[in-house]
C-alpha positions in Angstrom: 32.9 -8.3 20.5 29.0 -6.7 20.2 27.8 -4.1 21.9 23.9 -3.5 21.6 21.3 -0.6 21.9 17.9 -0.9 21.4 16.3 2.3 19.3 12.3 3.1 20.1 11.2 2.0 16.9 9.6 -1.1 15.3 10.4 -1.5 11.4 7.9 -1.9 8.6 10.5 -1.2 5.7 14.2 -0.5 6.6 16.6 0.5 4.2 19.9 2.9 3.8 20.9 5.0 0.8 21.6 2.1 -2.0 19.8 -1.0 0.3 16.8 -2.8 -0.7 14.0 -2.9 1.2 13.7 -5.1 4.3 10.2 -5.6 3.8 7.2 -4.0 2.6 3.4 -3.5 5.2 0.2 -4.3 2.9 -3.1 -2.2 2.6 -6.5 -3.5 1.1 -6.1 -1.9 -2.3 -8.9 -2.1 -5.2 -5.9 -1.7 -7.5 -4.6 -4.8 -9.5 -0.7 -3.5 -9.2 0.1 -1.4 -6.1 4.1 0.4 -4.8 4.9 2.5 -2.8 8.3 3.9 -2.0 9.9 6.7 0.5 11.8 9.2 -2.3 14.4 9.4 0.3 15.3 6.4 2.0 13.8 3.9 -1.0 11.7 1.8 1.4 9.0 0.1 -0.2 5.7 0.8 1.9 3.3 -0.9 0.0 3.6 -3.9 -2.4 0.9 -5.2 -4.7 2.1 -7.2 -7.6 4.5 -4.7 -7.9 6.5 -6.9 -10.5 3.5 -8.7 -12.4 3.6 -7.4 -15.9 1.1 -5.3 -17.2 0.3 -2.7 -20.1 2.2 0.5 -19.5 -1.1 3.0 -21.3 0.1 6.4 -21.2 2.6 5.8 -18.0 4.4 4.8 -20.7 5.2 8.7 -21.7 7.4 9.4 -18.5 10.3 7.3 -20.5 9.7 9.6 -23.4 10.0 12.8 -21.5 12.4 11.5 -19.6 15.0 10.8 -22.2 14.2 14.4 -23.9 15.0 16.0 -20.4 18.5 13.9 -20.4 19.0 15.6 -23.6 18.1 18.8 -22.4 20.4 18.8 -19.1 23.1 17.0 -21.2 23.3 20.2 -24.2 22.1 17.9 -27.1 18.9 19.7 -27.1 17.1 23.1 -26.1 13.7 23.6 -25.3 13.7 26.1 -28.0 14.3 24.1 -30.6 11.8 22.6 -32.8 10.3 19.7 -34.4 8.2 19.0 -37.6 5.0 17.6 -36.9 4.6 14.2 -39.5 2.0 12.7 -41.0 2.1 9.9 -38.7 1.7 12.3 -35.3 -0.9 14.2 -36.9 -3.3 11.5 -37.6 -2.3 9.3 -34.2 -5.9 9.0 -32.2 -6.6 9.1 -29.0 -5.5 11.7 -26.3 -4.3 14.8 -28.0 -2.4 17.9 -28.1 -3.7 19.1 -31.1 -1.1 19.6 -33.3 -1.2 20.9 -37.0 0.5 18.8 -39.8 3.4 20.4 -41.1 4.0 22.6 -38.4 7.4 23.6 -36.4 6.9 23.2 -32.7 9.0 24.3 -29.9 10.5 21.2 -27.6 9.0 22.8 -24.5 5.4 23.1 -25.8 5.8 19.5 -27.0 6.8 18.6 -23.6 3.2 20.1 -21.7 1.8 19.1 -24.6 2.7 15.4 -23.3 3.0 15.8 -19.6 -0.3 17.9 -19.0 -2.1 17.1 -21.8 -1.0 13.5 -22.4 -1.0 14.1 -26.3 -0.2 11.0 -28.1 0.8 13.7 -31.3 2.9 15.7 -29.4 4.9 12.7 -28.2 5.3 11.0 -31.8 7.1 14.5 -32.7 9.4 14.3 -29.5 10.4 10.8 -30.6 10.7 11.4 -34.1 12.6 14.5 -33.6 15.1 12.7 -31.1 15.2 9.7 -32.9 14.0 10.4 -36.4 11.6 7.5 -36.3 9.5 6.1 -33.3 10.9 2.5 -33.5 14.3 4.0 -32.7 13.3 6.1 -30.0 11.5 2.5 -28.8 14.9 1.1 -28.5 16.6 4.2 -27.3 13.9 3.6 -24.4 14.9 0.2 -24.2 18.1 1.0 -23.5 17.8 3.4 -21.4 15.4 1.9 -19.2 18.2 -1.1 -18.7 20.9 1.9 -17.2 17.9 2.7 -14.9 17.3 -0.5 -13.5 14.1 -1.3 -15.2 14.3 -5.0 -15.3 11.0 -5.9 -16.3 10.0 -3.4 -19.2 9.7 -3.6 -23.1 8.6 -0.6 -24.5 7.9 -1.1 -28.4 6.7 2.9 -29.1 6.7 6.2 -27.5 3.3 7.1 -25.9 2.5 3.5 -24.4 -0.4 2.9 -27.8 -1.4 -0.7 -27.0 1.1 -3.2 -28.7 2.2 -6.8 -27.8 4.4 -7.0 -26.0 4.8 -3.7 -24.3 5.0 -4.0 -20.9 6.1 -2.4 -17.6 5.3 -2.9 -13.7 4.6 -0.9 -11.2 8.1 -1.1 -9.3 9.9 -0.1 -12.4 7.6 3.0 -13.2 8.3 4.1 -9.5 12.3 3.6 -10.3 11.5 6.0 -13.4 9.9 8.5 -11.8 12.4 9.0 -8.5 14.9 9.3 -11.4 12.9 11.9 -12.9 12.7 13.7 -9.8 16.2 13.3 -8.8 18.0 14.2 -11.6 16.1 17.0 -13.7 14.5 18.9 -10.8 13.6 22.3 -12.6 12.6 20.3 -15.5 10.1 18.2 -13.3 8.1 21.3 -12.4 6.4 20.7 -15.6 4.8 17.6 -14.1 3.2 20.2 -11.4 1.0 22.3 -14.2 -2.5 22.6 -13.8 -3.4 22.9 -17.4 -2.2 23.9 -21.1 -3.3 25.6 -23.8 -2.7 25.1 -27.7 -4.1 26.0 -30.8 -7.0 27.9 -29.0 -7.9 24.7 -26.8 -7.6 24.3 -22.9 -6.5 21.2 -21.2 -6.2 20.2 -17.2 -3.6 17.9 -15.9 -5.0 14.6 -15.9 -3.5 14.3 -12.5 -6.4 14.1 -10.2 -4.2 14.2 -7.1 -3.1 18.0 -8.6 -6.7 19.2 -7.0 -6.1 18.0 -3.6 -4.2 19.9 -1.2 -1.8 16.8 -0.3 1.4 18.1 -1.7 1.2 16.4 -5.5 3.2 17.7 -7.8 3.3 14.3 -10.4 3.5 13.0 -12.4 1.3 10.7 -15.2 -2.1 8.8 -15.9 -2.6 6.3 -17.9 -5.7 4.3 -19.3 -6.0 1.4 -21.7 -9.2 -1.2 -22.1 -6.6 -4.0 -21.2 -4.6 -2.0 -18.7 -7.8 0.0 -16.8 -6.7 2.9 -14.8 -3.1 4.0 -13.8 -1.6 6.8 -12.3 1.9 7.2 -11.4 2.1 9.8 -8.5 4.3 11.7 -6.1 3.6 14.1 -3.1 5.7 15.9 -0.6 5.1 16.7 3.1 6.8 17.9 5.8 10.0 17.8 3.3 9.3 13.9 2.5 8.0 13.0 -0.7 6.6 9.3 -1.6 6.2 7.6 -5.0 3.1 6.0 -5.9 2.1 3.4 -8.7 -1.1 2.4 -8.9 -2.6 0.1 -11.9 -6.0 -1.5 -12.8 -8.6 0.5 -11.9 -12.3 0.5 -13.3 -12.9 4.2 -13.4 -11.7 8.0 -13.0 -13.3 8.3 -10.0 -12.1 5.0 -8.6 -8.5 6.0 -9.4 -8.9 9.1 -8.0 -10.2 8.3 -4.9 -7.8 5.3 -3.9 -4.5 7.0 -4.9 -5.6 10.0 -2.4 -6.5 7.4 -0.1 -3.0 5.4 0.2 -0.5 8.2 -0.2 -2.3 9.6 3.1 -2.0 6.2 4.4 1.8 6.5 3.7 2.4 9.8 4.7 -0.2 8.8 8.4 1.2 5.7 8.8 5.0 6.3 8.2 7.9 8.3 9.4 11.7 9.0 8.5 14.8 8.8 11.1 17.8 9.6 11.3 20.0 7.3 13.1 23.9 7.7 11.8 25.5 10.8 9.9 27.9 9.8 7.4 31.4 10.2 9.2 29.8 9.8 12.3 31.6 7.5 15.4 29.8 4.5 15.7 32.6 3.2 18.2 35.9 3.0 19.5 38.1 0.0 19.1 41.1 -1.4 20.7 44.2 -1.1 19.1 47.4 -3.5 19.6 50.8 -2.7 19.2 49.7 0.8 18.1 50.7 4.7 18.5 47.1 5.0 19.5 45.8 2.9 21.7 42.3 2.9 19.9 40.7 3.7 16.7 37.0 5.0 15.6 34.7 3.3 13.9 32.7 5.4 11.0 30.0 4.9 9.0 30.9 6.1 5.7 27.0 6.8 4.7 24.0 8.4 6.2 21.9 5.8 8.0 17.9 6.9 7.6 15.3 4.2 7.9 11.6 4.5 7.0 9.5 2.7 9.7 6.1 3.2 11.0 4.9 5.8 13.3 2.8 3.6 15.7 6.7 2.1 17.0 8.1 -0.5 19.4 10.8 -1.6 21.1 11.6 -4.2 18.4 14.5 -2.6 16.6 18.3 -3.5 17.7 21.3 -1.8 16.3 24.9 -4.0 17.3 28.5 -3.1 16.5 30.3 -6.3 15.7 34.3 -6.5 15.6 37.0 -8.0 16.8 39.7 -6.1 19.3 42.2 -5.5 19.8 42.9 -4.7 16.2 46.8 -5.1 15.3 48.8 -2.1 13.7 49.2 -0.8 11.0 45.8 0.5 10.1 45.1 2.4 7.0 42.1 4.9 7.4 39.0 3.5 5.6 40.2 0.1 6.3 37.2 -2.0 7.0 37.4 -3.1 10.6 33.6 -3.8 11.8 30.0 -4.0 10.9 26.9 -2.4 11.7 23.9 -4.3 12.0 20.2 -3.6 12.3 18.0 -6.8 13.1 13.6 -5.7 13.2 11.3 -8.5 13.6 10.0 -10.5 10.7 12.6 -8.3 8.2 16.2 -9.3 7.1 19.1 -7.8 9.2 20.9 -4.9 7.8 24.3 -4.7 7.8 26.6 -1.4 6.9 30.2 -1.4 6.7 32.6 0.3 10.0 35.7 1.7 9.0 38.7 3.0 10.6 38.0 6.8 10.7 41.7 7.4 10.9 44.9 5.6 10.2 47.0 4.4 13.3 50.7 3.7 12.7 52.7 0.6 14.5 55.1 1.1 17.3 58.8 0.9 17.2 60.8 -1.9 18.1 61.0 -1.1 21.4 57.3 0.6 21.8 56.3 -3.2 20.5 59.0 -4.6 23.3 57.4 -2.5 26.1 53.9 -3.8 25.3 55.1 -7.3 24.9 56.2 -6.7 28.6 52.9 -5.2 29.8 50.9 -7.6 28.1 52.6 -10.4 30.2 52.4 -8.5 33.5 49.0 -6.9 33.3 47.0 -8.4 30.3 45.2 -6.2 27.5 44.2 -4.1 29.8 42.4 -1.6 27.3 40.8 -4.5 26.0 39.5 -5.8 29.0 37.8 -1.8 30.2 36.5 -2.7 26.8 
């Protein structure tokens, strides 16, 4: 049996809480590696080599800070405790936080010292503190990047310093960044933080899209002679945040401008709906030999897609079982599915359940609809 209704929508990107994308609408980008993803429903808006390898620069530092935060949340470390600053962290080049060799520093200052400041020092004495040497915390990275998801990344040290072989893409540096976001959300308010200032010197955010009054709050740049420009970003509005990757750029100012360009184009283009509630009665099916003579069908999850503003009539959601079901039925028993078909994307399809259980009749309950059936047919089934 299916029963169809057609929702005012047409689908760029569909997908439910732990779905995959259906598929993902391209823009003209200038950037070698483009993604884009809704925070909330995981649809992928935009998707430029999103899994072509490429160097990770100083992106690589959200792995770093997000394994201290884990530790942080878990009770294995405090942001009052403190690290010696080594040899090695002192004389590291490039972006810096300034540290002073020998020196004690608290966990939390190392941490703006890295996020705001993008201090290749500061994040040497984070991994060296965790992991008493920076090869360690490599694989501890490693590691943890595989629990995450990250299929496609090999970090070899802790601040993304050029190396062979260390590599991410842009899909798995927007996985690491929801996670940072999801799971350590007082923590992330670091990423948010204009500027920092230690040992008598001032540093902004590197995060051009801080300056723009477009909701960022996140979270890292990144910039290598063989990687270009990066800049892994998030932004909220209206309640809806989107994660953006963006790699390969030729300047600053390119950067800048293009990631302000396409997270407007994600939050212009793009909407959120609501179509289910976990819980919620999808339908009603037929029930034979039965104390009730039907049975809801649930969804057991919320059912949000992401799709694009400028809709159609394109999208169909159908219920698909078959009825009358036979008694016994345990609740939760899997009796249907729920499918959602757009144009040009794969169909969807969600799990219906029986939203309570229904118990068989007695022997002569059974008897009297035996002797209905014969007379009068399944008549439920057929008002069905």
């Amino acid at each position: 049996m299916k029963i169809s209704r057609k929702f005012l929508f047409a689908a760029a990107a569909v997908l439910f809480g732990t779905g995959a994308p259906a598929f993902a609408q391209t823009i003209e980008t200038l950037a070698k590696q483009a993604y884009m993803i809704d925070a909330d429903t995981g649809a992928v808006l935009l998707d430029k080599n999103g899994t072509q390898l490429m160097p990770p620069s100083s992106m690589a530092k959200m792995m770093t800070v997000h394994i201290v935060f884990d530790r942080i949340k878990a009770g294995r470390l405090s942001l009052k405790d403190e690290f010696l600053v080594s040899e090695k962290a002192w004389r590291i080049q490039g972006s810096k936080m300034f540290v002073e060799l020998g020196k004690k520093i608290p966990v939390e200052d190392l941490l703006r010292g890295v996020i705001i400041q993008s201090g290749n020092d500061a994040t040497i004495v984070l991994a060296e503190g965790v992991s008493g040497d920076e090869s360690a915390f490599a694989e501890l990275m490693n590691s943890e990047a595989k629990k995450l998801g990250l299929k496609d990344s090999n970090f070899l040290n802790a601040s993304g310093w050029p190396a062979d072989g260390q590599v991410v893409t842009a899909r798995d540096l927007a996985i690491l960044a929801l996670s940072t976001i999801r799971d350590y959300p007082e923590l992330y308010k670091m990423y948010a933080e204009k500027n920092f200032t230690w040992h008598g010197i001032k540093q902004g955010n590197r995060n051009p899209l801080l300056y723009m009054n477009i909701g960022a709050d996140g979270l890292k740049t990144g910039h290598t002679e063989a990687a270009g420009y990066g800049l892994t970003a998030s932004a909220v509005r209206n309640g809806r945040r989107l994660i953006l990757v963006l790699n390969g750029m030729s300047s600053m100012r390119e950067r800048s401008q293009e990631s302000a360009r396409l997270m407007e184009w994600g939050f212009r283009e793009f909407n959120n709906y609501a179509m289910f509630k976990k819980g919620e009665v999808v339908d009603n099916a037929a029930v034979w030999l039965g104390t009730e003579a039907s049975v809801p069908l649930v969804i057991d999850q919320d059912v949000k897609v992401t799709l694009p503003r400028r809709a159609s009539r394109d999208a169909k959601v159908s219920v698909s079982f078959n009825a009358p079901v036979a008694a016994p039925i345990a609740a939760g028993k899997e009796l249907g599915k729920l499918k959602i078909a757009v144009p040009g994307a794969t169909t969807i399809e969600l799990p219906l359940k029986a939203g309570k259980a229904v118990e068989r009749l007695g022997f002569m309950g059974r008897l009297n609809a035996a002797v209905s059936y014969l007379l009068w047919g399944n008549q439920a089934s057929k008002a069905k």
